[in-house]
C-alpha positions as CSV (number, residue, x, y, z in Angstrom):
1,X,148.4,72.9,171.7
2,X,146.4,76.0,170.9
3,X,147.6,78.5,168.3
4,X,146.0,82.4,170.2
5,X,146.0,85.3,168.4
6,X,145.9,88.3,170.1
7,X,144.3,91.4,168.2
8,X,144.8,94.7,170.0
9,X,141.6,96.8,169.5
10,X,141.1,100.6,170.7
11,X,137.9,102.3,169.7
12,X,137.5,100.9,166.5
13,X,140.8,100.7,165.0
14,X,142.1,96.5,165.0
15,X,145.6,96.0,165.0
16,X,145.4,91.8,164.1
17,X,148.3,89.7,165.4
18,X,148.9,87.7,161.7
19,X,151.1,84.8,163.6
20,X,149.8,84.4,166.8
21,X,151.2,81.9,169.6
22,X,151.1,78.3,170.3
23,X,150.3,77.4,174.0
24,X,149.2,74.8,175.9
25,X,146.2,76.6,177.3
26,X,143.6,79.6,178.0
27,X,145.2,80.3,180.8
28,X,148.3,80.7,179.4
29,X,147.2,82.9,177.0
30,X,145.6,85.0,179.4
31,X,148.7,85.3,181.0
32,X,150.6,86.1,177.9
33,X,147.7,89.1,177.2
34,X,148.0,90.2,180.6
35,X,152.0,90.5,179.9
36,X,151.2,92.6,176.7
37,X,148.9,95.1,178.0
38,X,151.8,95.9,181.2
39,X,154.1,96.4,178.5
40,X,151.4,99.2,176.7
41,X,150.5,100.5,179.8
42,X,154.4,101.0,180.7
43,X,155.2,102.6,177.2
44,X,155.0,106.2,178.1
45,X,155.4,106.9,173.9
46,X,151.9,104.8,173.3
47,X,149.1,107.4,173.5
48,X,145.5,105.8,172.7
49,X,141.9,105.7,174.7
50,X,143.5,103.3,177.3
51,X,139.1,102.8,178.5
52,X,138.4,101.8,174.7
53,X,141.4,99.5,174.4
54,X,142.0,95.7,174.5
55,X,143.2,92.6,173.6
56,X,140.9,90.0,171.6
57,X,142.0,87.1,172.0
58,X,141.3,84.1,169.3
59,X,141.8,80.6,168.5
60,X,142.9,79.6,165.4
61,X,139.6,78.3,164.3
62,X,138.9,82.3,164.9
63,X,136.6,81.9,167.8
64,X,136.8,84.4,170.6
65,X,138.0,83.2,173.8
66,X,138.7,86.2,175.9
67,X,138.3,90.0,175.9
68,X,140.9,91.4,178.1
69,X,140.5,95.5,178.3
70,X,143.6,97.3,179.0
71,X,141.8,99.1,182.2
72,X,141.8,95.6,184.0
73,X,145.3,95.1,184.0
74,X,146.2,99.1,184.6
75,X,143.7,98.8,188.0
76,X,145.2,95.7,188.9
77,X,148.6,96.8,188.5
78,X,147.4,100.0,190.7
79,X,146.1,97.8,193.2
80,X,149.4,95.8,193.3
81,X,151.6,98.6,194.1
82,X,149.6,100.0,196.7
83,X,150.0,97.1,198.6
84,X,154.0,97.4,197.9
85,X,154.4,101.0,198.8
């Protein structure tokens, strides 16, 4: 098991996630970052440069292993309920 953290960076301000998760893999961290960003993107209170925002994801050796930016998951999302309409 990997401890992630996930850092949410917009512009330059870094909020840093001080406990981060234990999982069993990247992919289930992906996941979890994916899950994160819906639940920004859905908060209609949040107001930030949603095309300078993401998640950093780290291991806890602090290594990057992903980049996620918010507009990914916004277009995909898009995409998704086009095909539901």
């Amino acid at each position: 098991m990997t401890v992630y953290y996930f850092h949410f960076q917009s512009g330059h301000r870094l909020i840093m996630d001080p406990d981060g998760v234990e999982l069993q893999s990247t992919a289930d961290a992906l996941e979890v970052a994916a899950k994160l960003a819906a639940g920004l993107l859905d908060d209609r209170e949040m107001s930030c440069d949603w095309a300078r925002s993401a998640f950093r994801v780290e291991d806890q050796h602090q290594r990057r292993v992903f980049r996620l930016p918010l507009t990914t998951v916004r277009d995909r999302d898009n995409r998704s309920r086009a095909f539901v309409n």
